[in-house]
N, C-alpha and C positions, 0 to 999 in steps of 0.2 A: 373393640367390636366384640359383640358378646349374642348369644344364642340361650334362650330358655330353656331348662332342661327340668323334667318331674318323672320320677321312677317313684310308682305306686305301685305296691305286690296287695295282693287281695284282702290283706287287712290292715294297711295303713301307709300316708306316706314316707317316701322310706327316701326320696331325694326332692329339692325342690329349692332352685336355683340359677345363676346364670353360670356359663361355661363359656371358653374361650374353644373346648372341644370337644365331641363326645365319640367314643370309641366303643363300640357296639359288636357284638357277636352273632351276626345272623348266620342263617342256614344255610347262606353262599358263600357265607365269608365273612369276614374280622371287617366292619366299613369305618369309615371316620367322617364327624359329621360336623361341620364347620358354617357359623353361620351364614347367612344367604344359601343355606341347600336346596337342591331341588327338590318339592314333594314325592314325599316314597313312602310307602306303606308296608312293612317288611316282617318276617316271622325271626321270631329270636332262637335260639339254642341257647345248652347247658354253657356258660361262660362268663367271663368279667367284664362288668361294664365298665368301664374309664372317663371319669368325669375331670378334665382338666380346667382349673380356673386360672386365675392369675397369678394366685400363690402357690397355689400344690395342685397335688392331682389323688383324687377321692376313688376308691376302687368299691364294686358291689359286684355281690356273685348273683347270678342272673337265671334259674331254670325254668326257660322257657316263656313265653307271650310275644306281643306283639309291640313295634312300635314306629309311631308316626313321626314324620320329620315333616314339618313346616319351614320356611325359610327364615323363621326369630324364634321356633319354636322345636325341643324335641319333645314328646311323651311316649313313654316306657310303661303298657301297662302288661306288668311280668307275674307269671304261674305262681314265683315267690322268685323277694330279693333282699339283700340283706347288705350293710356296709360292712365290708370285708375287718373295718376294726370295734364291729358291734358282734363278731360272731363267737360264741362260748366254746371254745377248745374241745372242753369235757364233751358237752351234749354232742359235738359232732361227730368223735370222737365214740361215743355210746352206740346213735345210730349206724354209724359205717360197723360198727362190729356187730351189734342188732342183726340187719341186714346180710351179712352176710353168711348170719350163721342159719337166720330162717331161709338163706336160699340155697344150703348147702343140704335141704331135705327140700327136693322142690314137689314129690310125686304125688303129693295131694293137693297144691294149688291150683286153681283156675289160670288161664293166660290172664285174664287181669289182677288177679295177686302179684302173679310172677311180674309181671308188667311194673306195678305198683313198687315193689321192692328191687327191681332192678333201679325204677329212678332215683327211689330213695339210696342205694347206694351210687348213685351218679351224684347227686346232690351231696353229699356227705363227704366224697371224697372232692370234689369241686371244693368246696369250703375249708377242709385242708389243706389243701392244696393253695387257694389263693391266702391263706394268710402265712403261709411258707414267702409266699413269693412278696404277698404285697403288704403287712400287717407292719404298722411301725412299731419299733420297740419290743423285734420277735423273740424275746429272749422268755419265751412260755413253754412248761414243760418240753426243751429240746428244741423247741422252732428255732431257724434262721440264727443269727448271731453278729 
């Protein structure tokens, strides 16, 4: 028994599959989404989506959207999302230090600059972080082992 599952971030899709489960990061809480679910419509946070099939289990870093669960169906449609072993070390790696260094002069920014490059350092670091944890074969500059 298996549940449909499609993670689209704003410019492409990025999952699109059956799942045995899907493990979702809302803004209540970590849910797990098993076929026959009950309809929910639910807001996402910064976090890893969990896509388990029959043979593995596929990770994506997740900042922010929304997603619908149908009872054969979930769709994920995310701010931006990415499979956790599609994501370039370096560039994220660029941006988490980018960011940080432009927020370490904050006194000429607007609240939404400052806003803007807070999530890009949310993001940035999210993305490290999960290919720490979830990224097979982490043996990239220092990752995992």
């Amino acid at each position: 028994m298996s549940i449909r599952c499609e993670i689209v971030s704003q410019d492409r899709m990025v999952f699109s599959g059956d799942a045995e489960m899907v493990v979702l990061p809302g803004v209540e809480g970590v849910m797990g989404i098993l076929p026959h679910h009950s309809p929910i419509l639910t807001t996402l946070t910064f976090g890893v989506i969990t896509v388990v099939t029959k043979n593995e289990r596929d990770f994506f870093t997740v900042a922010g959207g929304v997603a619908e669960v149908q009872p054969d169906q979930v769709t994920i449609l995310a701010d931006a999302a990415e499979n956790v072993e599609e994501i370039d070390i370096a560039r994220a790696e660029a941006a988490k230090n980018k960011a940080e260094s432009l927020l370490s002069d904050k006194s000429t920014m607007s609240m939404e600059e400052l806003e803007n490059l807070r999530n890009s350092l949310r993001r940035s670091s999210l993305r490290l972080d999960a290919i720490k944890k979830f990224k097979k074969g982490k043996n990239i500059h220092g990752f995992g082992g």
